[in-house]
LUMVEXLO-464010 format. One record per residue: x negated, y negated, z negated of N, C-alpha, C, O in turn; residue in three letters. Coordinates in steps of 0.05 Angstrom, whole numbers, plus 5000, padded with zeros to 4 digits. Layout:
REM residues N
XYZXYZXYZXYZAla/...
***
This chain:
REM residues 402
145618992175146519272168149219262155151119402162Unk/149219062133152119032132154618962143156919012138Unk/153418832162155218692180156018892207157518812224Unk/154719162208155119322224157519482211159719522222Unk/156819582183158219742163160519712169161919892178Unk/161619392165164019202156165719212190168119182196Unk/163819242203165519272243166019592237168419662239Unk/164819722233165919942234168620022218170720082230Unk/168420002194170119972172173019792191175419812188Unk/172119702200174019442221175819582237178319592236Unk/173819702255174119892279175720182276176920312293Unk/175320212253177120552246179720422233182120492234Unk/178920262225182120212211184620022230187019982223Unk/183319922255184419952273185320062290187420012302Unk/182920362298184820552300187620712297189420812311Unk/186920682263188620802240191520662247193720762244Unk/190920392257193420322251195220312282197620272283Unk/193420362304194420352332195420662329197820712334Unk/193920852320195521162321198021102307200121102320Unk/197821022276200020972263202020932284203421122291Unk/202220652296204020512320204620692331207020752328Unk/203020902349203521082364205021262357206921332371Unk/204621352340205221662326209221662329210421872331Unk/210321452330213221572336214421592360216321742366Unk/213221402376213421452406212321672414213621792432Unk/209821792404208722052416210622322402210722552409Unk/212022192378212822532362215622522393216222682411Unk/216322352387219222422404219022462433220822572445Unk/216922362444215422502477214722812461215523002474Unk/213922842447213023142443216123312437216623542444Unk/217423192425219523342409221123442450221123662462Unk/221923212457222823182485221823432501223223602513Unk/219123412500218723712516217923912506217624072524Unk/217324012483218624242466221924302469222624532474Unk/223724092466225924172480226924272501229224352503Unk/224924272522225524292551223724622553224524832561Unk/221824572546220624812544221325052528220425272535Unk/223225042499224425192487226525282498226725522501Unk/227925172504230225182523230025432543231425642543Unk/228225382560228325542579226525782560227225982572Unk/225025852541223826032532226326222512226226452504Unk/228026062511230526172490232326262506233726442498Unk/232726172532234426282553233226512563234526722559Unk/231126522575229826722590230026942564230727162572Unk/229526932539228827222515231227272515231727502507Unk/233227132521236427212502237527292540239427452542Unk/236927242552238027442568237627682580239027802597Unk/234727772565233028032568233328082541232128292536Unk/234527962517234228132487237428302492237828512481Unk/239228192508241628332519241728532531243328722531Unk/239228502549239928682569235928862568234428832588Unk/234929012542232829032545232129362563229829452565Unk/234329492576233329642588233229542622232129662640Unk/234329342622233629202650230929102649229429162667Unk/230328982632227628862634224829112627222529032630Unk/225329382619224429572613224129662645221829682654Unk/226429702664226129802691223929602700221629682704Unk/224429352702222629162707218929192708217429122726Unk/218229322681216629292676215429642685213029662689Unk/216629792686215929992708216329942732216330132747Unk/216929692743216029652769214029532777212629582797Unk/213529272751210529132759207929462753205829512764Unk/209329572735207029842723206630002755204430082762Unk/208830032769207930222793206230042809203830102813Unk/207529792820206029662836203229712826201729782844Unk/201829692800199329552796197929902792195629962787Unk/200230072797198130312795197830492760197030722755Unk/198730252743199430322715201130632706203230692716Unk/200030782689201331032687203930982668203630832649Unk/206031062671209230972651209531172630209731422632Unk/209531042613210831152598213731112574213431002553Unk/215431192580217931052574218731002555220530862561Unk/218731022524218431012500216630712501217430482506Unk/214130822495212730542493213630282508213530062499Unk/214230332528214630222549217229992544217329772555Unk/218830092529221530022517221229892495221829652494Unk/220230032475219129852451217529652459218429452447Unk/215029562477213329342478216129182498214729022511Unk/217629162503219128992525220728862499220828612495Unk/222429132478223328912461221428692444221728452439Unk/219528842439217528622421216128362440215428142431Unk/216128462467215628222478217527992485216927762483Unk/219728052493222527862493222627812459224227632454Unk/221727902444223127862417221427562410222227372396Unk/217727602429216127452421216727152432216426932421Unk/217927222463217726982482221026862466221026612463Unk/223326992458225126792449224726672417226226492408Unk/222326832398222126662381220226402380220526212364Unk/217426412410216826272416218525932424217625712417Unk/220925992438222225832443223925762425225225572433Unk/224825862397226125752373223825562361224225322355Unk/221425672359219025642345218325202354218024982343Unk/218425352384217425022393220024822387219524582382Unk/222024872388224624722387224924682358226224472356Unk/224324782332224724712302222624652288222424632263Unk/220224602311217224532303215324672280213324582270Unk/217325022276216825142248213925272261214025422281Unk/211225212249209025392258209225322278209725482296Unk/208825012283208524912316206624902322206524812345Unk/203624972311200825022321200125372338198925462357Unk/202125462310201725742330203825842350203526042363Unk/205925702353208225822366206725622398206925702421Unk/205325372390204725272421201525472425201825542448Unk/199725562418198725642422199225882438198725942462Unk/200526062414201926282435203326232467203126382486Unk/204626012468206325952484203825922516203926052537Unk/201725682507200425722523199425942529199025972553Unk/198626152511196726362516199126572534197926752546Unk/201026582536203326682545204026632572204726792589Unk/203326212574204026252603201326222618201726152641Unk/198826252612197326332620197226532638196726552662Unk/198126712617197527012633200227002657199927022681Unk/203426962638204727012667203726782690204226822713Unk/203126672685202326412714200426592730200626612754Unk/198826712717196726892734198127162745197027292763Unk/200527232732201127512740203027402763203127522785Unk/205027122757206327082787204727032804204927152826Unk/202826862800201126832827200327092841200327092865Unk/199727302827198927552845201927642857202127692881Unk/203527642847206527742860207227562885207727682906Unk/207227202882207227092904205927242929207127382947Unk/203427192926201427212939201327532954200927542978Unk/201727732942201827992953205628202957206328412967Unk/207527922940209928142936210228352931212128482938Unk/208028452917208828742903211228772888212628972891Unk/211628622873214128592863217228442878217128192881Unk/219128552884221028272892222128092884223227912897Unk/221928122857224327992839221828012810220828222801Unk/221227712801219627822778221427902750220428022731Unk/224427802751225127862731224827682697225327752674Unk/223927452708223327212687226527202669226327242644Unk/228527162678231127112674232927372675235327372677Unk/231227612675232427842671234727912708233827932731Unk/237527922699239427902718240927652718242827632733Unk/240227482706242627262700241827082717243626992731Unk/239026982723238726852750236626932763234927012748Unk/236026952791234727132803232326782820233026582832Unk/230326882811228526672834227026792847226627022839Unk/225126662881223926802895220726802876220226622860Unk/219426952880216626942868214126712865212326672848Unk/215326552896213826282898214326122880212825992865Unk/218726132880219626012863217625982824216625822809Unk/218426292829217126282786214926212787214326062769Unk/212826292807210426122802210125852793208925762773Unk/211725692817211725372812213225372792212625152782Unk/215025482776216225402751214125482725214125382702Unk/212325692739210425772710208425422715207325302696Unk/208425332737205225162736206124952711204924892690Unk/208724862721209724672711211124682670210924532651Unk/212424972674211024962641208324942637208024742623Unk/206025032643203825132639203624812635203124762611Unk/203924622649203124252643205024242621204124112602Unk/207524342616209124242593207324312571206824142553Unk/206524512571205524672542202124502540201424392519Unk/201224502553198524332551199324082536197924002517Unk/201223952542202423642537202923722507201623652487Unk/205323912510205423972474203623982463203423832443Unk/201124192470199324172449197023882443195323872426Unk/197923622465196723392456198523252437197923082420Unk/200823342444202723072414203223262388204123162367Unk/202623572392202723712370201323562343202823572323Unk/199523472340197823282312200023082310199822942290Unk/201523052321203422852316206622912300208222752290Unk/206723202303208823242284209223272254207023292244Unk/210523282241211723162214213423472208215723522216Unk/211223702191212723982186214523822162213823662145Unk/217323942170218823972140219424142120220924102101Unk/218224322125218424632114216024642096213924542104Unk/216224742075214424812056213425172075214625302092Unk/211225232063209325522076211625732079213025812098Unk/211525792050213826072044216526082072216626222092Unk/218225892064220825802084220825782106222725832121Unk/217725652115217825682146216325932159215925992182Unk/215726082131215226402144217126512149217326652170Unk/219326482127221626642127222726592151222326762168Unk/224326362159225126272184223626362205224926482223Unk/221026352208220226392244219926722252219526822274Unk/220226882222220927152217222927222234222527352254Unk/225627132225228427102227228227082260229627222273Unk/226626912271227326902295226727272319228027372338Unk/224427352304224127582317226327792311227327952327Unk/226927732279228727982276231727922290233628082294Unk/231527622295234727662307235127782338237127892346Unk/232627732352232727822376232028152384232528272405Unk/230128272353229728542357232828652352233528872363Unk/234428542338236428662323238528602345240428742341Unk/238828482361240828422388239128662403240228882400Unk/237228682414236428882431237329072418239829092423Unk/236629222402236929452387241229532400242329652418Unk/241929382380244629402378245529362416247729452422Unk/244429262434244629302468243829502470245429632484Unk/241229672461241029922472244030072466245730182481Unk/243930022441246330342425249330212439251030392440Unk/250130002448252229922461252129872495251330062509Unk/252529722502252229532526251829262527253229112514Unk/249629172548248828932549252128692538254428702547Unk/251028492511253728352515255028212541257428222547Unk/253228102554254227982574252528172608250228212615Unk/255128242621253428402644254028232668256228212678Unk/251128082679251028032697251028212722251328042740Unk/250928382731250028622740252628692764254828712753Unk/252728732786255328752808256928962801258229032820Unk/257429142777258829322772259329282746259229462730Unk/260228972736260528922718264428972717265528992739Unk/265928972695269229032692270128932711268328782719Unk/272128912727272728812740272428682773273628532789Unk/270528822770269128762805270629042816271429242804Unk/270628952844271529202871269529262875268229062880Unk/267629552878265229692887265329672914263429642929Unk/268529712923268929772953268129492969266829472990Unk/269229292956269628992972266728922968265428852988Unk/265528932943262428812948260228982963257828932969Unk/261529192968259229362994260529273012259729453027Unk/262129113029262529053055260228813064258728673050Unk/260828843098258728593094261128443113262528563129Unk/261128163109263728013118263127973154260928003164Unk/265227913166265927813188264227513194264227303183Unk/263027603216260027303222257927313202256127153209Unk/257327443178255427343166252227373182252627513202Unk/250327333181248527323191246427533188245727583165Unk/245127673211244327883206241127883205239927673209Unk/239928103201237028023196235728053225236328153246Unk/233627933216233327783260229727803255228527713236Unk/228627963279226528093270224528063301225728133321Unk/222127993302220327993324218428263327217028373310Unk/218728323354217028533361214828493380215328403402Unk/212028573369210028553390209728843399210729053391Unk/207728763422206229073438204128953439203528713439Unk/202529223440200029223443199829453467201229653471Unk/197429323485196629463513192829433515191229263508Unk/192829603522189529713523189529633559191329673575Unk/187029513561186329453586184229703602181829723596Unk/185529873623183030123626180229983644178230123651Unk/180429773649177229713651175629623637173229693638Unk/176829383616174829323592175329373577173929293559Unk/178529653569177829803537179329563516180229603493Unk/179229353530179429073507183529233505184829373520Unk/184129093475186929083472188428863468187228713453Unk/190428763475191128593472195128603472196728733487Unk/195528433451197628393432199628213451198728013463Unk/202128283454203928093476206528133456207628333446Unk/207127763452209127763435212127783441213627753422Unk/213027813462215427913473214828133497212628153508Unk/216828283504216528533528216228473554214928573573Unk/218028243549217228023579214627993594214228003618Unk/212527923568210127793575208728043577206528003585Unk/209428393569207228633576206428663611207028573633Unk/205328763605204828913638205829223632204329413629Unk/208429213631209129483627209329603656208829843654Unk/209629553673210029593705206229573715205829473737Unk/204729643706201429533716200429813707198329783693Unk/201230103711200230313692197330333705195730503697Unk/196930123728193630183742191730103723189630213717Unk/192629893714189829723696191629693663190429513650Unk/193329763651194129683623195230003623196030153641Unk/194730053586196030313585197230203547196030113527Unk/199830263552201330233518200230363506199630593513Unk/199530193476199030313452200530343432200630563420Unk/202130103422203730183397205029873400204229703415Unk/207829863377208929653381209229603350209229793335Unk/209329343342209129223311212829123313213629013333Unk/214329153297216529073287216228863259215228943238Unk/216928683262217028513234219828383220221028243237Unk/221028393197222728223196222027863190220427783172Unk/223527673207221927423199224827323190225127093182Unk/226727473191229527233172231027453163231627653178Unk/231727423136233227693127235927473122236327243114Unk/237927763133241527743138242427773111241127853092Unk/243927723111246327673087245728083084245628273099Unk/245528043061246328313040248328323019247828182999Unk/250228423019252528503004250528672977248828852977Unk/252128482954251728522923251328842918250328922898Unk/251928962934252929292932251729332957252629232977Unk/248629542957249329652984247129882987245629933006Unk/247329992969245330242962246830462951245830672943Unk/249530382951251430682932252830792950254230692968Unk/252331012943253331202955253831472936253231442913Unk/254931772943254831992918255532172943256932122963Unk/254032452935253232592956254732862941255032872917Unk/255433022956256233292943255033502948254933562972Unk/253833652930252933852950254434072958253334302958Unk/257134042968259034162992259834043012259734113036Unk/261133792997261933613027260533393037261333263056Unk/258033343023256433093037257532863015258232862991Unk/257232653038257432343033261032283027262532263047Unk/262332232993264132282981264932042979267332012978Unk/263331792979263331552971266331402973267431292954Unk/267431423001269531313016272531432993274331312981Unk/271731722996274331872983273331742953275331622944Unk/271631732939272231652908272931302903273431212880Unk/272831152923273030872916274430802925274630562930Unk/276631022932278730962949281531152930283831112937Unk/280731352905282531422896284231292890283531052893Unk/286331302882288431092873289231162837290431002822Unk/288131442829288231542810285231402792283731252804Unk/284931452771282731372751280731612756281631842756Unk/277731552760276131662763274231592747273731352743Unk/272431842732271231872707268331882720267832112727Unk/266231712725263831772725262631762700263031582685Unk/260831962695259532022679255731982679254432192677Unk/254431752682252531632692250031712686248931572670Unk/248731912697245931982671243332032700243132242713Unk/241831802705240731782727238131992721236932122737Unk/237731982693235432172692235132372664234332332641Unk/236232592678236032842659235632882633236632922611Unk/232332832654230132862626229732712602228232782585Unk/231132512603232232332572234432312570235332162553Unk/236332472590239232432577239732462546237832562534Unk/241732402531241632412511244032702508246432672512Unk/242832952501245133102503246533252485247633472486Unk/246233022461248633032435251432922446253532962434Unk/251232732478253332582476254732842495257132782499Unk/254532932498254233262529258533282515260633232527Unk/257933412484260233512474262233342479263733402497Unk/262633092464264832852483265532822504267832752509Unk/263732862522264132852552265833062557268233032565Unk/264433352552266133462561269133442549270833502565Unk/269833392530272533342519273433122540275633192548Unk/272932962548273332762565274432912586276832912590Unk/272133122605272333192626274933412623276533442642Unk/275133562599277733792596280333662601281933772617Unk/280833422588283033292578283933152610285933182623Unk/282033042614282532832646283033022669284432952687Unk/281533332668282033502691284433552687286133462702Unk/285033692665287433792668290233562676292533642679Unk/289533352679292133222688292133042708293432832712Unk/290133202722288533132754287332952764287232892788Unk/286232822743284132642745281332692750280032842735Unk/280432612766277632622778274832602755274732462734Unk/273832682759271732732732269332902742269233152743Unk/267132682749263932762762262532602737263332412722Unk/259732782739257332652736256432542763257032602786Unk/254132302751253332242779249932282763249632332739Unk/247632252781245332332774243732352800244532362823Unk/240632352787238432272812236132502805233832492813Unk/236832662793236532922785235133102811235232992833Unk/234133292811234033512829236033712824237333642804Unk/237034002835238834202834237134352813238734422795Unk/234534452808233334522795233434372763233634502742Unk/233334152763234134032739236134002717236234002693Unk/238233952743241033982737242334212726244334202711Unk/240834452734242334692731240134712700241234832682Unk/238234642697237034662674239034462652239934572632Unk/239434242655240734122643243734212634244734132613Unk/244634332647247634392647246934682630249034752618Unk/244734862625244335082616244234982590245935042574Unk/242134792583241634722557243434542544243234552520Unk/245134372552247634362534251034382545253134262542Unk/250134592558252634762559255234472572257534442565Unk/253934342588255634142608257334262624256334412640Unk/260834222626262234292636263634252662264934402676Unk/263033982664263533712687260533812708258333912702Unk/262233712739260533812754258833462762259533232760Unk/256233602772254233432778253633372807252733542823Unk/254033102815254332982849251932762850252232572834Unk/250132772862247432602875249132332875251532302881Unk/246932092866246831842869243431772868241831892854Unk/242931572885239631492882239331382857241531332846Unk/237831342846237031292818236930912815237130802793Unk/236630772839236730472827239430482828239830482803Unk/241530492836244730392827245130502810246630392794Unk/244030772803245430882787244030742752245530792733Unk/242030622746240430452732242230172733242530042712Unk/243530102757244829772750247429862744248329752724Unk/249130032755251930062745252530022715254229882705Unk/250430182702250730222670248330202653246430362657Unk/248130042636245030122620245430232599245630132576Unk/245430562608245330712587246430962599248131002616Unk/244131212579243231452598244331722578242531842567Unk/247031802575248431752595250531552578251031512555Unk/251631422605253731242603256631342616256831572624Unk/259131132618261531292622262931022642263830812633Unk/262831082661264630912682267331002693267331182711Unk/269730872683272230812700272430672723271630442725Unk/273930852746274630712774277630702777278930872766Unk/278730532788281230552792281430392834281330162842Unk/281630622848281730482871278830212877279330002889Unk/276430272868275130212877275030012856273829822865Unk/275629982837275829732819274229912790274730142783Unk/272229712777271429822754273229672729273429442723Unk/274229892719276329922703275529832667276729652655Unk/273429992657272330062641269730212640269330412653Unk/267330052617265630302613264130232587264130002578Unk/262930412578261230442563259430622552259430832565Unk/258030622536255530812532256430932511257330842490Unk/255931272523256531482520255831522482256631722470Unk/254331322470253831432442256231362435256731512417Unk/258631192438260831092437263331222446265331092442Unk/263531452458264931502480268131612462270331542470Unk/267631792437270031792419271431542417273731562426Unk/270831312408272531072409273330952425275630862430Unk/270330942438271430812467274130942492275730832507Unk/273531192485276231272500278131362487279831472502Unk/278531372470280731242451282731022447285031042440Unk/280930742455280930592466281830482492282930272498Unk/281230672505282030642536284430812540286430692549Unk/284731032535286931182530289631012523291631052538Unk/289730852504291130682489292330422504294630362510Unk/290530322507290130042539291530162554293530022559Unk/291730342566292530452597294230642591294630842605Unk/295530602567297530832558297731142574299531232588Unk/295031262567295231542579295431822564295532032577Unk/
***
């Protein structure tokens, strides 16, 4: 019995001392992919804590697909608190502060998105999941296979997690993993009331609207298979013929047409730009004549009415007085109805006239409702959001000595 005691006593303290051995080879395999996995968790929050009403459209798109009722307020607030969660997650794993709960979360996080890309793969309700906001765009199969493969990073972490060495006393590493939410709520915040810092977006300063809606010389176009279907009038049976060649379109004795299936199986080159357009309701489709002025042209961007903000209404129109009178072009653009519009223009006394745009460009041009876009010959000049618009064109006025 003693001699069992004394193997045991043997046996653990050989343990004790092979983990020992282990324990620094495993902290720095663990540290290694907490790095890799923070990384991309600090990239993906910080380019949706910039840009949090892109990722807000986003999430009224997975909401329509799934049938979800919107509501836009909430809707806005849970996007910042959730980017606020996923980039302090990725500070969290990278400074090891509350590395039990920041990997926990982390897994419990890519749990769920691994299960939500897989339904998007799988059905494309969504096109674009929006992981990376606008800054890089992957196909849905793509984010899936990138969720599996965190989803193994984060499992791994939580096996060398017992293996790290906190340096932080309780208090300090509250304070710190605090700090990480408020820095990313406090960048969103300050992107709402400004503009995204960095705009990935095709109507970012300096781009041609005109040149990126072209589609170039040879590019490749979208290339698409068509079946028929023909009903046989003696056995009723139908049957599917995958080119026109192979119908019995000439047989009206024994086959009678039913319907034909169109599919796209290779999609053509699409130009960055190719949904804008601005409609008048006198002369139609204006698009050509405004991106083609040679003078500075004042869009005034407010895709949707009913949250325009219309304290900024009075600026604008100072904008629109000052720029008419010295024959500068000066529209709202909007996805509005005529019924709305004319409600809108009643209730804060808007002086600038109002021209149709569909509501997704008018959402990527600018984030922010309303916002203030400069054209110069098809070139975006300047813009910014209209809570700004005293300085900002002040500003611009000054630059362009006008």
């Amino acid at each position: 019995m003693i001699s069992d005691t004394l193997n045991n006593i043997n046996n653990e303290l050989k343990t004790k001392l092979v983990n020992q051995e282990q324990a620094p080879s495993f902290r720095v395999i663990g540290l290694i992919l907490r790095i890799i996995f923070g990384l991309v968790f600090i990239y993906s929050g910080f380019v949706k804590a910039i840009d949090p009403l892109g990722h807000t459209y986003k999430m009224f798109d997975y909401f329509q697909a799934m049938g979800v009722p919107m509501l836009y307020y909430p809707t806005l607030w849970g996007s910042v608190f959730m980017i606020a969660f996923e980039f302090a997650i990725g500070l969290g794993l990278i400074t090891g502060i509350h590395l039990k709960f920041f990997s926990w979360s982390a897994l419990l996080f890519m749990v769920a998105m691994t299960s939500l890309t897989l339904w998007l793969a799988t059905t494309n309700a969504v096109a674009d999941c929006g992981c990376f906001g606008d800054a890089l765009k992957l196909t849905n199969w793509e984010t899936f296979w990138k969720n599996v493969i965190l989803l193994v990073i984060i499992i791994a972490i939580l096996f060398f997690e017992k293996y790290n060495k906190p340096y932080l006393s309780p208090l300090p590493s509250k304070l710190v993993a605090l700090s990480f939410f408020v820095f990313s709520i406090t960048l969103s915040i300050y992107c709402l009331q400004n503009l995204p810092l960095i705009d990935f977006l095709p109507y970012k300063v300096g781009n041609n609207i005109y040149e990126l809606m072209k589609i170039p010389e040879g590019a490749p176009a979208d290339e698409y298979s068509t079946s028929f279907t023909y009903k046989n009038k003696v056995s009723g049976e139908e049957k599917v013929f995958e080119s026109l060649s192979e119908t019995p379109w000439n047989d009206t004795i024994n086959w009678e047409y039913v319907s034909q299936n169109t599919k796209l199986i290779k999609k053509g080159y699409e130009p960055p730009i190719h949904d804008f357009s601005i409609e008048s309701p006198e002369d139609g489709d204006i698009t050509e004549e405004v991106l083609q002025d040679s003078n500075y042209v004042f869009l005034f961007i407010m895709y949707n009415l009913n949250r325009a903000n219309e304290n900024a209404v009075e600026e604008l129109n100072h904008i629109y007085t000052q720029m008419n009178e010295k024959g500068y072009r000066v529209m709202a653009l909007t996805a509005a109805t005529p019924d709305i519009i004319d409600r809108f223009i009643q209730t804060s006394e808007a002086l600038f006239p109002f021209y149709t745009t569909d509501a997704i460009p008018l959402k990527t041009m600018i984030r922010a409702n309303p916002g203030v876009m400069v054209l110069k010959e098809g070139v975006v000049i300047d813009k910014w959001n209209a809570n700004n618009t005293k300085q900002s064109f002040e500003k611009f006025l000054l630059k362009n000595n006008i």
